[in-house]
DRENNUDREN-480473 format. One record per atom (N, C-alpha, C): atom name; x, y, z. Coordinates in Angstrom, 1 decimal. Atoms other than C-alpha are relative to their C-alpha. Layout:
BEGIN
<atom 'CA'; <X; Y; Z>> ...
END
This chain:
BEGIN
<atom 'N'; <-1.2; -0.1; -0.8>> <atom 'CA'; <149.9; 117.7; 150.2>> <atom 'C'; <-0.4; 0.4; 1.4>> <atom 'N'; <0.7; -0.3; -1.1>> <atom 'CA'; <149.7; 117.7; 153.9>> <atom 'C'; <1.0; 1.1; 0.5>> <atom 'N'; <-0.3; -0.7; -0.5>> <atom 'CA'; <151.2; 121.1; 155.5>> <atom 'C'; <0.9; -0.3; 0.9>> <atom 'N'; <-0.9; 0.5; -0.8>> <atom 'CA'; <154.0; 120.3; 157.8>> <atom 'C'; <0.1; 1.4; 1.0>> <atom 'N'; <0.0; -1.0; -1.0>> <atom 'CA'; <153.7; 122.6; 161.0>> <atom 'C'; <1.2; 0.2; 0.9>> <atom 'N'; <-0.8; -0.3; -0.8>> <atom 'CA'; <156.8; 123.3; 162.8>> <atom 'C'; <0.1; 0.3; 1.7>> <atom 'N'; <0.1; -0.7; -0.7>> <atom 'CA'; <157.3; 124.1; 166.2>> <atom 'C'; <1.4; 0.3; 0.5>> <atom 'N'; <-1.2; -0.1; 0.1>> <atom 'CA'; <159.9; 125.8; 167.9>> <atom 'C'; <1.2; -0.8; 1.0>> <atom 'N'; <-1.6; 1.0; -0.6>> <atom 'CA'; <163.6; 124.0; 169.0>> <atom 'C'; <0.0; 0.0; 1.1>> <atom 'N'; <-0.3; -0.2; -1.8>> <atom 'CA'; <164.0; 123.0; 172.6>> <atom 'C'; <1.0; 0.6; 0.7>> <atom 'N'; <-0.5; -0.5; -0.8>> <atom 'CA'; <165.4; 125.3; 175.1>> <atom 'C'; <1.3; 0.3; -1.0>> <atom 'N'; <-0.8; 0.1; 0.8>> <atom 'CA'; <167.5; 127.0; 172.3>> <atom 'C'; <1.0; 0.9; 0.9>> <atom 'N'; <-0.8; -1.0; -1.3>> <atom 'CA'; <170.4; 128.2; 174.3>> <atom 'C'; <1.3; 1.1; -1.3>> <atom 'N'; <-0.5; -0.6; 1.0>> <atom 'CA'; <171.8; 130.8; 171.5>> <atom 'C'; <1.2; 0.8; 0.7>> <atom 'N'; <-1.3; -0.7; 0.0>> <atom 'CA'; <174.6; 132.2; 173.5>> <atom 'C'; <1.7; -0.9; 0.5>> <atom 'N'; <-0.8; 1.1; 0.4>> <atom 'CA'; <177.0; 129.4; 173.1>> <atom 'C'; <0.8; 0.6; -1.2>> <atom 'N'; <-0.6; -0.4; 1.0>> <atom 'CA'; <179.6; 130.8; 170.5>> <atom 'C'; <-0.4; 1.5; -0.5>> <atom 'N'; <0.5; -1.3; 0.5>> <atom 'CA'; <178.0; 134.0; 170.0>> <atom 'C'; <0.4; 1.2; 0.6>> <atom 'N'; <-0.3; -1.4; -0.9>> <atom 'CA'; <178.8; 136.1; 173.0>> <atom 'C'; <1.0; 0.9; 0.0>> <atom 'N'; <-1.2; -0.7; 0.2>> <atom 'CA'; <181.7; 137.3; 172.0>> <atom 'C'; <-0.5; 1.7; -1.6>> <atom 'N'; <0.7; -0.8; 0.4>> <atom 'CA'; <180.1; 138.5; 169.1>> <atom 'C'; <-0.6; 1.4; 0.1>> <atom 'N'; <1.4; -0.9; -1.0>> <atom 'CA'; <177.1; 140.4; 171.0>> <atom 'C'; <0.4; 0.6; 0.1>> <atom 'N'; <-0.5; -0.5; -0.7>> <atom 'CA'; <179.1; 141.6; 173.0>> <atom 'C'; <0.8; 1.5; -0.3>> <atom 'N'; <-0.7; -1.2; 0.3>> <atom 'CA'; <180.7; 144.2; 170.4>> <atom 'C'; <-1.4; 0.6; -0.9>> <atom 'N'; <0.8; -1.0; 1.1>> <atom 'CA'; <178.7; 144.9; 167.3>> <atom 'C'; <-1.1; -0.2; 1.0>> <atom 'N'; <1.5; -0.3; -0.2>> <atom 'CA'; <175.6; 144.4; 168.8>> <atom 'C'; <-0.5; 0.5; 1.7>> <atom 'N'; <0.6; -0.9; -1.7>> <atom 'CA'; <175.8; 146.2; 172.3>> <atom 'C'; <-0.6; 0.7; 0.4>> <atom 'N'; <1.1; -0.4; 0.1>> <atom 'CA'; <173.5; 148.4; 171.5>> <atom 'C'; <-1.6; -0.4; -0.4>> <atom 'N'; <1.1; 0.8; -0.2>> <atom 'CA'; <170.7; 146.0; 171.0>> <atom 'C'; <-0.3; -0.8; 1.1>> <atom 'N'; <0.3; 0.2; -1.1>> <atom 'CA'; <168.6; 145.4; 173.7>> <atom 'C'; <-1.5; -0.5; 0.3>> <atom 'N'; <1.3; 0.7; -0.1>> <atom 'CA'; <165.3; 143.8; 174.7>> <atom 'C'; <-1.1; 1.7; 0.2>> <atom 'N'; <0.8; -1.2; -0.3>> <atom 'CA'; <164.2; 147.7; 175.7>> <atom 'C'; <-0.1; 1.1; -1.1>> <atom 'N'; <-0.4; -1.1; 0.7>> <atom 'CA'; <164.9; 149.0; 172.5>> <atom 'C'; <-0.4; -0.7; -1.4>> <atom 'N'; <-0.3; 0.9; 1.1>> <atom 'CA'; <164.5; 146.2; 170.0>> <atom 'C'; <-1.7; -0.2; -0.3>> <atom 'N'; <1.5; 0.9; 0.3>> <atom 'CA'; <161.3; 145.0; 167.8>> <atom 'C'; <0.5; -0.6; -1.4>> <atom 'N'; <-0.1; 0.6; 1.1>> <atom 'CA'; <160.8; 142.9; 165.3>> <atom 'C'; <-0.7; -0.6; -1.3>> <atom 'N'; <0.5; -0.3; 1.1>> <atom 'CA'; <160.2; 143.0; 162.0>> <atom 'C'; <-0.1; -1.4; -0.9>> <atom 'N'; <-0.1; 0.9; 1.0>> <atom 'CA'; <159.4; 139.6; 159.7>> <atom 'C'; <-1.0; 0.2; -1.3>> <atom 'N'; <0.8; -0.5; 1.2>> <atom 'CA'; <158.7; 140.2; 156.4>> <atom 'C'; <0.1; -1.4; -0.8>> <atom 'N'; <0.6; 1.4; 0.9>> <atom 'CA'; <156.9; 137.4; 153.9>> <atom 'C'; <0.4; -1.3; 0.1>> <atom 'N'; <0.2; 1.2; -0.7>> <atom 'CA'; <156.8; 134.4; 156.1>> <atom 'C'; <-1.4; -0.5; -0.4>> <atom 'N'; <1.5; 0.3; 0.2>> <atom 'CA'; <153.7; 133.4; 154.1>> <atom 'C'; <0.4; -1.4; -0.2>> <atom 'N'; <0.5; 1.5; 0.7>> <atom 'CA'; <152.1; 129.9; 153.5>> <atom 'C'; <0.5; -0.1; -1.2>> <atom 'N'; <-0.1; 0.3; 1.3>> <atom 'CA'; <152.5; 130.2; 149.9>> <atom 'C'; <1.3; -0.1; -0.6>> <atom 'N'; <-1.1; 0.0; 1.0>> <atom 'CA'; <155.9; 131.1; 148.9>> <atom 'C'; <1.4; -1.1; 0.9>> <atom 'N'; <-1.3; 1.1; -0.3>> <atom 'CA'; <157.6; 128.9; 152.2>> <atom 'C'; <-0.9; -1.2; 0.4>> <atom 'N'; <0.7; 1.5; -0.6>> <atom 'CA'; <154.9; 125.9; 152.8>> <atom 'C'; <0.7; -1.2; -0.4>> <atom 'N'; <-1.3; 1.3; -0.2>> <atom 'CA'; <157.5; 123.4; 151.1>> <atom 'C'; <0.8; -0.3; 0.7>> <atom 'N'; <-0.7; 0.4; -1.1>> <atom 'CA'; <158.9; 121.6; 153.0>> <atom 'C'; <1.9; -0.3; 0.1>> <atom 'N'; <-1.9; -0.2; 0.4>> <atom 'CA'; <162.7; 122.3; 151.3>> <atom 'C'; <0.3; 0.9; 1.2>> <atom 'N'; <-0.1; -1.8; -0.7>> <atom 'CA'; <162.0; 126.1; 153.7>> <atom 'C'; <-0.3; -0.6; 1.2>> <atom 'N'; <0.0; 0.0; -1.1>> <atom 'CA'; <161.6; 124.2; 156.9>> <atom 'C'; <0.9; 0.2; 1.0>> <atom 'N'; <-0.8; -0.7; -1.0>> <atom 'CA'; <164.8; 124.9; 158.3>> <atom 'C'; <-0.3; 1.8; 0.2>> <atom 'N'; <0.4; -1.2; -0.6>> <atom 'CA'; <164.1; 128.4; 157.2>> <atom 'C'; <-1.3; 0.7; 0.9>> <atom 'N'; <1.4; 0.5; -0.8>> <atom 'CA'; <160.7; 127.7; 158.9>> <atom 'C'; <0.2; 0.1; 1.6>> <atom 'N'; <-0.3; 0.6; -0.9>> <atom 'CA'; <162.1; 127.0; 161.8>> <atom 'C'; <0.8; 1.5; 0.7>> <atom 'N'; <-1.1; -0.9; -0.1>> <atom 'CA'; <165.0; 129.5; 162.3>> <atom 'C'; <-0.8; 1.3; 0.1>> <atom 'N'; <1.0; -1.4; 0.2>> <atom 'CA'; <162.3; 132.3; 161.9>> <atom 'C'; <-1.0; -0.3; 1.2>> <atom 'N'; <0.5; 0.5; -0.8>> <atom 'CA'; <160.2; 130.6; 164.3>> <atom 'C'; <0.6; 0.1; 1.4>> <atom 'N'; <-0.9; -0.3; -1.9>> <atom 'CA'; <162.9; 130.6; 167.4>> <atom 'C'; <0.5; 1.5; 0.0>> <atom 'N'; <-0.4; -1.2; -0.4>> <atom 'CA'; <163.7; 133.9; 166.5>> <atom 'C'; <-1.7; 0.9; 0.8>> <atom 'N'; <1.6; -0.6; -0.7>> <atom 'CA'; <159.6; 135.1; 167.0>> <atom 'C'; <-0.2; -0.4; 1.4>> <atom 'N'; <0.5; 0.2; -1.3>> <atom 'CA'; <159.6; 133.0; 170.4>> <atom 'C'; <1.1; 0.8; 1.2>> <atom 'N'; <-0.2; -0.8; -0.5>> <atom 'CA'; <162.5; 134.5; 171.5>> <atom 'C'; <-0.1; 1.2; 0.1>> <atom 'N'; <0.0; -1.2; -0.6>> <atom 'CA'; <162.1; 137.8; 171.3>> <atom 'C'; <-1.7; 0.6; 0.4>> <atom 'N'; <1.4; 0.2; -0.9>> <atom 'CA'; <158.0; 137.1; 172.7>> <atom 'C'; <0.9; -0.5; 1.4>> <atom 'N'; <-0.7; 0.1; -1.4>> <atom 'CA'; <160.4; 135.6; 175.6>> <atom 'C'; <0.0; 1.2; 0.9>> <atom 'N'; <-0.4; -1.4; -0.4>> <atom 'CA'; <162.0; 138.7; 176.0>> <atom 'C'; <-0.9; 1.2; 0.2>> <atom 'N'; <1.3; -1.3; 0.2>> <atom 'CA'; <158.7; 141.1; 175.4>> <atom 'C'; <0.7; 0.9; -0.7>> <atom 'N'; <0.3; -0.4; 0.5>> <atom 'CA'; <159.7; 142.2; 172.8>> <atom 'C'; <-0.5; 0.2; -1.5>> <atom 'N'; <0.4; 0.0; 0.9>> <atom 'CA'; <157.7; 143.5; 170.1>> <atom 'C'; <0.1; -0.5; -1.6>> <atom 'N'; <-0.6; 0.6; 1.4>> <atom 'CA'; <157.1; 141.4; 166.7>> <atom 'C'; <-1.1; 0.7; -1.4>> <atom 'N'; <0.7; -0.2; 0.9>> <atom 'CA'; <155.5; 143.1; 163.6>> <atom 'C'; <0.3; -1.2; -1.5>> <atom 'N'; <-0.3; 1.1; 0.9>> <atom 'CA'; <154.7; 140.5; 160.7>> <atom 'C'; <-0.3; 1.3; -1.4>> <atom 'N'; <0.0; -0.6; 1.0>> <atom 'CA'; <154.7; 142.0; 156.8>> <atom 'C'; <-0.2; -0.8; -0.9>> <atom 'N'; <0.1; 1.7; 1.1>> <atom 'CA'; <153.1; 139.7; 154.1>> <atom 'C'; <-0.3; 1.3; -0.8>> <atom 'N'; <0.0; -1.1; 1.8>> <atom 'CA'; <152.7; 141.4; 150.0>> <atom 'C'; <-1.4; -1.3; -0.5>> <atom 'N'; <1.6; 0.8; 0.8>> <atom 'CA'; <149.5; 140.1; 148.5>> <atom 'C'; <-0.2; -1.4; 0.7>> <atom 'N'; <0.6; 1.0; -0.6>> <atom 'CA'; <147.9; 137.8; 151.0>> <atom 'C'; <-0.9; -1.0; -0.6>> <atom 'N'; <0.3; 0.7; 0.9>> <atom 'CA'; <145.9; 136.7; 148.4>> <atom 'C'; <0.1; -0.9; -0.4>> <atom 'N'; <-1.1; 0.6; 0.3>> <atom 'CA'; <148.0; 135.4; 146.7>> <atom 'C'; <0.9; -0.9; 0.4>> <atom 'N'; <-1.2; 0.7; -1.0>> <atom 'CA'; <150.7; 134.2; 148.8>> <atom 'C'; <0.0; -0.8; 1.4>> <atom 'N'; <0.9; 0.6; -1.1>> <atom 'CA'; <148.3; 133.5; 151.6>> <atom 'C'; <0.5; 0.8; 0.9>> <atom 'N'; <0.1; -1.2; -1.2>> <atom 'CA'; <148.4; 134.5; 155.2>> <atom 'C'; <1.9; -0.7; 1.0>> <atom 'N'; <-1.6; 0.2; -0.5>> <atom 'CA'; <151.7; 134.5; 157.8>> <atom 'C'; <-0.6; -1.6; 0.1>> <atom 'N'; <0.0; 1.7; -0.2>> <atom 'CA'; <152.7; 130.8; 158.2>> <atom 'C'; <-0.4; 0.3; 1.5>> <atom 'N'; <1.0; 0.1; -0.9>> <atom 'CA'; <150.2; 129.6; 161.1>> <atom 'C'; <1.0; 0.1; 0.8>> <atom 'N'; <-0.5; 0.1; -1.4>> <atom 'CA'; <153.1; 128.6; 163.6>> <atom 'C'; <1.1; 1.3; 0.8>> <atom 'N'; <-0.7; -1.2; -0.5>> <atom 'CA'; <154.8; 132.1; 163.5>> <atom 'C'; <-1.3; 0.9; 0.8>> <atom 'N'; <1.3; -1.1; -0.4>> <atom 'CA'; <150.7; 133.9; 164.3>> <atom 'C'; <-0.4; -0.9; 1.2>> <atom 'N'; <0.3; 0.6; -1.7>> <atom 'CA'; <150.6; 131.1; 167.5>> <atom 'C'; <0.9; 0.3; 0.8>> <atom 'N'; <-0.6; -0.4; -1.4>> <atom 'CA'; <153.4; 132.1; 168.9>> <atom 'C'; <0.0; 1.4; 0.3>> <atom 'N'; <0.6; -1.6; -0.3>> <atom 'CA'; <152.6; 135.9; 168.8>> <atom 'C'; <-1.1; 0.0; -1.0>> <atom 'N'; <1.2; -0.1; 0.5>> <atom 'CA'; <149.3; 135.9; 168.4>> <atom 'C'; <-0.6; 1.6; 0.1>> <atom 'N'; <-0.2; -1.4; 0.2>> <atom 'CA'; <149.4; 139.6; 168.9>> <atom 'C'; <0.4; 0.9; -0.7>> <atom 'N'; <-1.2; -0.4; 0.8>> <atom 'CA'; <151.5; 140.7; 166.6>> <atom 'C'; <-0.7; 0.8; -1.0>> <atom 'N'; <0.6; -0.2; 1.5>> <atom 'CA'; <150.2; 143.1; 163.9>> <atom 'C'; <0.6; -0.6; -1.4>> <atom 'N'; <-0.6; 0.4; 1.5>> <atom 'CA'; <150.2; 142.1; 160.0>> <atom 'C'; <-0.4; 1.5; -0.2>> <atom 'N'; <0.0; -1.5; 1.3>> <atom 'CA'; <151.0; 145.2; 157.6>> <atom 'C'; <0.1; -0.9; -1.2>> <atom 'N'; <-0.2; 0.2; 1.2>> <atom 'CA'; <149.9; 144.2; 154.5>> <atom 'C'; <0.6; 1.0; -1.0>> <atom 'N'; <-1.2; -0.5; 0.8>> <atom 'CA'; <153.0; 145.4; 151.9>> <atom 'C'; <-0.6; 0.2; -1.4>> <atom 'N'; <0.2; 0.2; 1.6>> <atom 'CA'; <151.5; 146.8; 148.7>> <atom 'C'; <1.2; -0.1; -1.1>> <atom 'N'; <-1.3; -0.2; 0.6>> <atom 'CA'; <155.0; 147.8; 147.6>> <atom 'C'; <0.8; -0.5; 0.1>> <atom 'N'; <-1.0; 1.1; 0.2>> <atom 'CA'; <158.4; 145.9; 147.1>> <atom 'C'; <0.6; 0.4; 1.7>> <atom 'N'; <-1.1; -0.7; -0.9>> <atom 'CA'; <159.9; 148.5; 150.0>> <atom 'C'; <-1.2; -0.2; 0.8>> <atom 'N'; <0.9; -0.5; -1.1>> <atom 'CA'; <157.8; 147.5; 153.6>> <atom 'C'; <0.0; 0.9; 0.6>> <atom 'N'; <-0.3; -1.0; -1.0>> <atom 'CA'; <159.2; 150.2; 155.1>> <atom 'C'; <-1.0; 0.9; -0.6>> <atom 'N'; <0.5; -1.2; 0.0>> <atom 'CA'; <157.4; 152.8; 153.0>> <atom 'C'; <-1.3; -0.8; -0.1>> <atom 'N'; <1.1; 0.3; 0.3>> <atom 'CA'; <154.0; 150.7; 152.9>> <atom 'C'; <-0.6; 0.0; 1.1>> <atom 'N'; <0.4; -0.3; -0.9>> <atom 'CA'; <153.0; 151.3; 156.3>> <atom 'C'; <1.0; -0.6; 1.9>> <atom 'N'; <-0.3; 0.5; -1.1>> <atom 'CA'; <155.4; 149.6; 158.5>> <atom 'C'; <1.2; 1.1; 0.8>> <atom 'N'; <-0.8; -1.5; -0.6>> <atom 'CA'; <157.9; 153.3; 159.3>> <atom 'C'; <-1.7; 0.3; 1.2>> <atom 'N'; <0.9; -0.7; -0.8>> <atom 'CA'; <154.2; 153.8; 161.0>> <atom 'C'; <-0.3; -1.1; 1.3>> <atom 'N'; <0.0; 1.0; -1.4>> <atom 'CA'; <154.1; 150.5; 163.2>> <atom 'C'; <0.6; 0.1; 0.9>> <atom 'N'; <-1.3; -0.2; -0.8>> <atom 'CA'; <157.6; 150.6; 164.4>> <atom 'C'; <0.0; 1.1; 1.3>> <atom 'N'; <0.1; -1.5; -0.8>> <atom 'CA'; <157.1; 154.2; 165.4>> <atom 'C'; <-1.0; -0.3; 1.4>> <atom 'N'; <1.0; 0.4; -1.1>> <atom 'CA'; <153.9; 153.1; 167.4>> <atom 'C'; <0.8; -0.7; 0.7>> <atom 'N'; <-0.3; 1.2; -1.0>> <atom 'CA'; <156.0; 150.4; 169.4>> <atom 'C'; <1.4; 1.0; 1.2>> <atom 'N'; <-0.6; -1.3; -0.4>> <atom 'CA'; <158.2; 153.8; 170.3>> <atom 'C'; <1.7; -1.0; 0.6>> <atom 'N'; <-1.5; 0.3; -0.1>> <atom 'CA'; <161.5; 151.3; 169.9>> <atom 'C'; <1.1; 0.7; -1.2>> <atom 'N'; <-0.9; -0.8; 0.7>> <atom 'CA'; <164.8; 152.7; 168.6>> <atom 'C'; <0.6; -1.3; -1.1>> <atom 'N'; <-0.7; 0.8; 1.0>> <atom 'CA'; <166.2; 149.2; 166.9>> <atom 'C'; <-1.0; -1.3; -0.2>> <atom 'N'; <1.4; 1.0; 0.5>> <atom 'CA'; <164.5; 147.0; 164.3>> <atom 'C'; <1.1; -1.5; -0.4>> <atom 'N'; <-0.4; 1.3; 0.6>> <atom 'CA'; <165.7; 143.3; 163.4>> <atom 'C'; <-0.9; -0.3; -0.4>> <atom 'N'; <0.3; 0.0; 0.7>> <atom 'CA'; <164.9; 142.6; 160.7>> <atom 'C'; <0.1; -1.4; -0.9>> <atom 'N'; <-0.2; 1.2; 1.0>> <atom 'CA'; <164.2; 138.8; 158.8>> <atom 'C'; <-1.3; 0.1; -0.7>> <atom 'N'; <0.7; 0.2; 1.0>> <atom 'CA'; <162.7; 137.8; 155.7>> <atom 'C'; <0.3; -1.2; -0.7>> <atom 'N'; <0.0; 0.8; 1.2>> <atom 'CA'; <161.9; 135.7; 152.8>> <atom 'C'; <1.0; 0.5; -0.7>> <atom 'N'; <-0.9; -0.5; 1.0>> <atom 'CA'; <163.5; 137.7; 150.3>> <atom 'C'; <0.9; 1.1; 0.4>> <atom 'N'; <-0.9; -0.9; -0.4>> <atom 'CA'; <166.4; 139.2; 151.4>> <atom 'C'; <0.4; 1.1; -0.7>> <atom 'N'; <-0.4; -1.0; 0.9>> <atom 'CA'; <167.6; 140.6; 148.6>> <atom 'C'; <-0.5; 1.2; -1.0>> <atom 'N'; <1.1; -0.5; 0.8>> <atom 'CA'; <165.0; 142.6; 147.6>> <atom 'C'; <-0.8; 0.5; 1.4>> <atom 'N'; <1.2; -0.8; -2.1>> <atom 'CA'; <162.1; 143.4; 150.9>> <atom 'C'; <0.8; 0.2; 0.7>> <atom 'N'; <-1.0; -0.6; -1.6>> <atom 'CA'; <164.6; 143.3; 153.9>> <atom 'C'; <0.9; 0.4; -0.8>> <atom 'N'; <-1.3; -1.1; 0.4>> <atom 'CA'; <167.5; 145.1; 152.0>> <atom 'C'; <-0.6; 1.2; -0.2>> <atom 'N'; <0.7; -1.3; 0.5>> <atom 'CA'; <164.8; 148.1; 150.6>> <atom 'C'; <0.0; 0.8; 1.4>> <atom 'N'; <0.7; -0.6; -1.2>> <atom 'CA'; <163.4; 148.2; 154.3>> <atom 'C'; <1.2; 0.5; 1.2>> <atom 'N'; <-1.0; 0.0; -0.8>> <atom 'CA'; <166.6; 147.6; 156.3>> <atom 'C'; <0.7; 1.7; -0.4>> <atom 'N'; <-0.6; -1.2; 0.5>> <atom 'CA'; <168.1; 150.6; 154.1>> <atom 'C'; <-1.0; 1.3; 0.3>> <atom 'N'; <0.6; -0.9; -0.4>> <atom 'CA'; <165.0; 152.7; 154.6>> <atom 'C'; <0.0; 0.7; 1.5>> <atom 'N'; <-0.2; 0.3; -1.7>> <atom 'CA'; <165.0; 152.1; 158.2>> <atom 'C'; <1.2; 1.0; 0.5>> <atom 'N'; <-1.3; -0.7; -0.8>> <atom 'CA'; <168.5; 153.1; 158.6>> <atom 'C'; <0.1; 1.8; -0.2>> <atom 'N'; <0.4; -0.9; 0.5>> <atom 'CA'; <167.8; 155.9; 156.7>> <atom 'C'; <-1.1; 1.1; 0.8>> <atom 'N'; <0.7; -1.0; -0.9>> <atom 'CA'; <165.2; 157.3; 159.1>> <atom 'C'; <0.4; 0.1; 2.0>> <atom 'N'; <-0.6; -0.1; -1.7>> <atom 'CA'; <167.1; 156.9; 162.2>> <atom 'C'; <0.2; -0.9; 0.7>> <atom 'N'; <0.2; 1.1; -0.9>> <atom 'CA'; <166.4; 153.4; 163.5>> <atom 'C'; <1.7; -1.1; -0.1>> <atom 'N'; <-0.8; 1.1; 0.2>> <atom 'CA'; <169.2; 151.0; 163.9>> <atom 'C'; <-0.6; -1.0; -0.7>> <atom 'N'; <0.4; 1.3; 0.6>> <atom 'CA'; <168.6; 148.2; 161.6>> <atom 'C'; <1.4; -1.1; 0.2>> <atom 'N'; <-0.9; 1.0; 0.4>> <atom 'CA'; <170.2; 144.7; 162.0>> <atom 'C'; <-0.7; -1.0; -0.9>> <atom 'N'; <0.5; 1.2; 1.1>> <atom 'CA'; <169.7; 142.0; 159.1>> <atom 'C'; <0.1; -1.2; 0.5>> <atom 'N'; <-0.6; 1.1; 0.0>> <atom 'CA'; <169.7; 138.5; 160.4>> <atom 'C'; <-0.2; -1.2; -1.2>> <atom 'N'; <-0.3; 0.0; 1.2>> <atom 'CA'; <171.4; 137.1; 157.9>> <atom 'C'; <-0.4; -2.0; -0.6>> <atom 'N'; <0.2; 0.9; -0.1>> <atom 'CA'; <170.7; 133.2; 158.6>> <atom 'C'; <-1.3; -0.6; 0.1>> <atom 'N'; <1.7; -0.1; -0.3>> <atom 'CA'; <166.9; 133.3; 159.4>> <atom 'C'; <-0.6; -0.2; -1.7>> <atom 'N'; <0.6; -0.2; 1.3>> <atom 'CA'; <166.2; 133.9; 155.3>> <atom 'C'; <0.5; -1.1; -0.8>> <atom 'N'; <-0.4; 1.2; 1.0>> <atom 'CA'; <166.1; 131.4; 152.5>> <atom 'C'; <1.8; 0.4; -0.6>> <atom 'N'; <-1.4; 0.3; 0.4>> <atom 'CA'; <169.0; 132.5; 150.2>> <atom 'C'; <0.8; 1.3; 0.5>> <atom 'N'; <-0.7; -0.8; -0.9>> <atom 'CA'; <172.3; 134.1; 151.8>> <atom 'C'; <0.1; 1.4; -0.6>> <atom 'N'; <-0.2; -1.9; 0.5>> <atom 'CA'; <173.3; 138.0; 151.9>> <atom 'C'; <1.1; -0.3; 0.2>> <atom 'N'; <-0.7; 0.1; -0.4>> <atom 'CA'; <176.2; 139.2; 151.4>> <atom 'C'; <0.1; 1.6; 0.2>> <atom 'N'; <0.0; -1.4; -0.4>> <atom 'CA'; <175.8; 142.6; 152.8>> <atom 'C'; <1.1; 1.0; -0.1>> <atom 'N'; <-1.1; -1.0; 0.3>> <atom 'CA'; <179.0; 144.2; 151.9>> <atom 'C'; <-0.2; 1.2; -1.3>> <atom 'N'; <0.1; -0.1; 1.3>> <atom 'CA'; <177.8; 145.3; 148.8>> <atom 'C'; <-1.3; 1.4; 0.2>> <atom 'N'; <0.8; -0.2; 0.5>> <atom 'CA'; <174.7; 146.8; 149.4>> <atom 'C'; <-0.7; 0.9; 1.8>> <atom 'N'; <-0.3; -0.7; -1.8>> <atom 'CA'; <174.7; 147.8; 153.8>> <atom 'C'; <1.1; 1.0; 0.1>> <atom 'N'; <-1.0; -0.8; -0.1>> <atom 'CA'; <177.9; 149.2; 153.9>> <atom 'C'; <-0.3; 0.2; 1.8>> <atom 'N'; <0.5; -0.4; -1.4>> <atom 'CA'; <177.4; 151.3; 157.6>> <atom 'C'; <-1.0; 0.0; 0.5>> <atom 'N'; <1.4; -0.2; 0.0>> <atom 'CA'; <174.0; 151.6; 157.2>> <atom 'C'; <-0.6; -1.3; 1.3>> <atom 'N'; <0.2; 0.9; -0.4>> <atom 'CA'; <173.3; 148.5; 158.4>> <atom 'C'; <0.8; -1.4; 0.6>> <atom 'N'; <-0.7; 0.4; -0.8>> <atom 'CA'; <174.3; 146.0; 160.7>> <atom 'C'; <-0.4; -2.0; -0.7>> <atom 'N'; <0.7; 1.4; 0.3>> <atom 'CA'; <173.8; 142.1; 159.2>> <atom 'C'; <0.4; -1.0; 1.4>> <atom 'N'; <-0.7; 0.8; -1.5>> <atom 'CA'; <174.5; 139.6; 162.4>> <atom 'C'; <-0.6; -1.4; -0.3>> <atom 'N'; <0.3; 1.0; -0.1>> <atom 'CA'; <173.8; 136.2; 162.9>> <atom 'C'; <-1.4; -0.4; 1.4>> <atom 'N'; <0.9; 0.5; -0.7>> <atom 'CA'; <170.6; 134.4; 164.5>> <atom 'C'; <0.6; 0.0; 1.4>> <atom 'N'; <-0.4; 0.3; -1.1>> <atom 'CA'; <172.4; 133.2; 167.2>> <atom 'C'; <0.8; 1.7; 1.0>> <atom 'N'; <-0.3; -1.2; -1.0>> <atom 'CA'; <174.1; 137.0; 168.4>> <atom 'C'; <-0.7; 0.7; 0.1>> <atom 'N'; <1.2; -1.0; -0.7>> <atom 'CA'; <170.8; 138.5; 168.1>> <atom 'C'; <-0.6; -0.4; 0.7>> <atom 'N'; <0.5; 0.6; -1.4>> <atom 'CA'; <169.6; 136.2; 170.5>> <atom 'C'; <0.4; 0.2; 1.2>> <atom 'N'; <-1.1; -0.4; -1.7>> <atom 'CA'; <172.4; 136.6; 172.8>> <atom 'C'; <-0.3; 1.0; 0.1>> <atom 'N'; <0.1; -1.3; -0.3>> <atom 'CA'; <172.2; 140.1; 172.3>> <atom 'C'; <-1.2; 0.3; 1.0>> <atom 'N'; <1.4; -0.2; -0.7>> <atom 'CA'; <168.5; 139.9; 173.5>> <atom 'C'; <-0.4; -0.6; 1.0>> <atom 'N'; <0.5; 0.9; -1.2>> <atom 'CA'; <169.0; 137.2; 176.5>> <atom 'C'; <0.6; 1.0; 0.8>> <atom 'N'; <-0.1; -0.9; -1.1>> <atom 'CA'; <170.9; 139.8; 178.3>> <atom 'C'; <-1.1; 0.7; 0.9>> 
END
């Protein structure tokens, strides 16, 4: 099978329908405040090529907020295994640290100590598995002070965060965390 490498969308202009959005829940997100957190974007579990929109969608969210400067932490669980981040998310921040996740919850496997290092107050937050890694982490997160937003369109299957966020957590869409961050 030959690997299908994505790159990301031209000149994605995300504040088209969004700004209204932004503009309330997410006013407190800010390019001076924000980092970002992608958890198990590995080769292994999204290299088919069914997960290239989600491929993709994860992809413009890593360039924009390297646009913006700021901060992207990656989080893979058994590299091994699962292999390493998918290549076209580690070219467009080729900086970026990996925390490898021994545990289901990234937040308590080392990534509460990245975050802290990058000395931002709010994390966005995508994943592979929503319902399970970003809901543990998102919940921990919020739990130690940080704003967490879930973007809720970036991940394979949907959330429905009423159930399981409550206040805690903020879920938003790709496109108003963009906007929120082109300001």
């Amino acid at each position: 099978m030959n690997p299908t490498i994505f790159s990301p969308s031209p000149r994605l202009d995300c504040r088209r329908g969004a700004a209204s959005h932004a503009a309330g829940a997410l006013a407190g997100l800010t390019r001076d405040n924000a980092v970002l957190l992608v958890v198990d974007y590995q080769v292994g579990p999204l290299w088919e090529l069914e997960f290239g929109v989600m491929r993709r969608r994860a992809l413009d969210l890593v360039t924009a907020a390297r646009r913006s400067s700021i901060p992207t932490i990656f989080a893979v669980s058994d590299p091994d295994d699962h292999g390493p981040v998918i290549p076209e998310l580690t070219r467009a921040c080729p900086d970026a640290p990996v925390v490898v996740r021994p545990a289901v919850n990234a937040w308590e496997a080392g990534l509460r100590d990245a975050v802290a290092g990058t000395g931002r107050s709010a994390l966005i937050i995508v994943g592979a598995t929503t319902k399970l890694a970003v809901a543990l982490c998102a919940l921990a997160a919020a739990d130690d002070g940080y704003d967490a937003y879930v973007v809720f369109d970036a991940p394979g299957p949907p959330i429905d965060g009423s159930h399981w966020l409550r206040d805690r957590v903020l879920v938003a869409s790709f496109a108003s965390v963009a906007a929120a961050l082109e300001r």
